[in-house]
C-alpha positions in Angstrom: -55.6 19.7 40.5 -52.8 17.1 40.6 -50.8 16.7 37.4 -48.7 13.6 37.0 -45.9 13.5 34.6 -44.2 10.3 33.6 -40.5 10.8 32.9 -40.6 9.4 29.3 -43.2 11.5 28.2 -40.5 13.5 26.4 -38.8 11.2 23.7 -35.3 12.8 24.5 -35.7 11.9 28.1 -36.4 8.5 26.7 -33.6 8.4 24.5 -31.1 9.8 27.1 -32.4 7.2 30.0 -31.7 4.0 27.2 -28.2 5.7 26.6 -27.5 5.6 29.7 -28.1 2.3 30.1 -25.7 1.4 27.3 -27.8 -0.3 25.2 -29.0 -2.9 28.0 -32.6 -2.9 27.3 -34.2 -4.0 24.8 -36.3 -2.0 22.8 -39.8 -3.3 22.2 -40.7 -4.3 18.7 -43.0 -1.4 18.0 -41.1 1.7 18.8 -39.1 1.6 16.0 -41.9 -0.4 12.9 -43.5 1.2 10.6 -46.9 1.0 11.4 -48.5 1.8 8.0 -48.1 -1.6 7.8 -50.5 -3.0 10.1 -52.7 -1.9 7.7 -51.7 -4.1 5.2 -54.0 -3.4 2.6 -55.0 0.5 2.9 -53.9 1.1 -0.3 -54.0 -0.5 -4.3 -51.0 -0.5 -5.7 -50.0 0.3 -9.1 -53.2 1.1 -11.6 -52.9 1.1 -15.8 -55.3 2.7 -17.9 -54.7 3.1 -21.5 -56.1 2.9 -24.8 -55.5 -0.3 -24.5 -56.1 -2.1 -21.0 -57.1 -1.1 -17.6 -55.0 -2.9 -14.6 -54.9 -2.8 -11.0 -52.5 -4.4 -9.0 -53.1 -5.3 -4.7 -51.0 -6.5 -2.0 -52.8 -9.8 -0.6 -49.3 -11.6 0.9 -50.8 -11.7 3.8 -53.9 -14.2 2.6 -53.9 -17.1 1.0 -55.9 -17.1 -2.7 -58.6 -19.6 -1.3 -59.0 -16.5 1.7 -59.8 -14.0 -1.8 -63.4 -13.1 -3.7 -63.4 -10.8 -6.9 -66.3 -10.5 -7.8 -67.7 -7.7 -10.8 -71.5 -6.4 -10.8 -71.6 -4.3 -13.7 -68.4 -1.8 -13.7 -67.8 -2.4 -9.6 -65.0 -4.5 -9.8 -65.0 -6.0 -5.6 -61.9 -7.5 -4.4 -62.3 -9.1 -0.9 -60.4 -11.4 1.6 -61.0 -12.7 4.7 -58.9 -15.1 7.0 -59.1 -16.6 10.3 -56.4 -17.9 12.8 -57.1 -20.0 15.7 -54.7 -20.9 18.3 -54.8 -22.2 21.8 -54.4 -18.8 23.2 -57.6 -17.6 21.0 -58.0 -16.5 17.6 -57.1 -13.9 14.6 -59.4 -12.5 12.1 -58.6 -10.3 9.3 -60.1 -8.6 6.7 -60.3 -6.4 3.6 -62.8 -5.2 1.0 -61.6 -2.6 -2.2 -64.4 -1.5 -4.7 -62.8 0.0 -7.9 -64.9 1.6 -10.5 -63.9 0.0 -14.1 -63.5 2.7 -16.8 -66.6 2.3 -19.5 -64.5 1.2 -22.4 -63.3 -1.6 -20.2 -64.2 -4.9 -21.9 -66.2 -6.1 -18.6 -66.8 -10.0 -20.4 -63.0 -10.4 -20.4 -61.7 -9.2 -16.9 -58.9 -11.9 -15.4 -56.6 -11.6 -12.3 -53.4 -13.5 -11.8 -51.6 -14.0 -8.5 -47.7 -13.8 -8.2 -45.5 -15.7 -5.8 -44.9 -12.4 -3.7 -48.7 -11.7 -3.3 -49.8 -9.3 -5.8 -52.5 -9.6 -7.3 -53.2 -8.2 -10.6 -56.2 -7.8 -12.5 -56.6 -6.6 -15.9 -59.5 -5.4 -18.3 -58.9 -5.0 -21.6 -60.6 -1.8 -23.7 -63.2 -2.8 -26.0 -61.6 -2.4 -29.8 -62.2 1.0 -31.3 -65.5 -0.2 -33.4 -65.9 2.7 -35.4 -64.4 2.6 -39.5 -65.4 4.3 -42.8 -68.1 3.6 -44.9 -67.5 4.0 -48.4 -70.2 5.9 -50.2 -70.9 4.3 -53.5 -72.8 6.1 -56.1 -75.7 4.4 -57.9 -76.7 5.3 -60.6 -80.6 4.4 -61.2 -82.0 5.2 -65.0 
């Protein structure tokens, strides 16, 4: 069996052999990135439920709001974008889709969204009011 060994397979190897070379190479763009964020939107960001609303923030930066669908079937709140880049040496396409359960209080006939300058888009239910109060009893008397 032959066994072929390349002499950066060892990160210190690596790191020695671009010492030596006193900083002469450059390093490609990826070695050092933080590649979480390739996936750009793995993850919802900051999420509010109270007694009083139920929120949900989302990094879209990389899509412009005409590239974004919401849309809310029952208490499935979807959130989806889509975008494609042509160029002469071919083309991008990217994509997302987030399905988020809406709590039952939620007030499903007033859900909005808002999106800021940095990308973030927020989008808020407010929790139907507390319905519930006393009922006097009144006495009556009959003769």
């Amino acid at each position: 069996m032959l066994l072929l060994r390349s002499p950066f397979s060892d990160s210190s190897v690596l790191d020695h052999f671009l010492d030596d070379m006193n900083g002469s190479v450059q390093l490609p763009y990826w070695r050092d990135a933080d590649h979480n964020s390739f996936s750009f939107s793995d993850t919802i960001g900051e999420i509010v439920n109270n007694d009083n609303t139920f929120s949900v923030q989302v990094d879209v930066s990389h899509f412009k709001p005409e590239d974004l669908k919401i849309q809310l079937d029952g208490r499935e709140l979807k959130i989806e974008g889509s975008q494609e880049t042509k160029s002469d040496h071919g083309f991008t396409k990217r994509s997302f889709s987030k399905m988020i359960l809406l709590p039952e209080d939620a007030d499903l006939s007033s859900v909005k969204s808002a999106i800021s300058n940095e990308g973030k888009l927020q989008i808020e239910a407010p929790k139907k009011t507390n319905t519930s109060r006393s009922i006097p009893i009144n006495f009556v008397d009959k003769h």
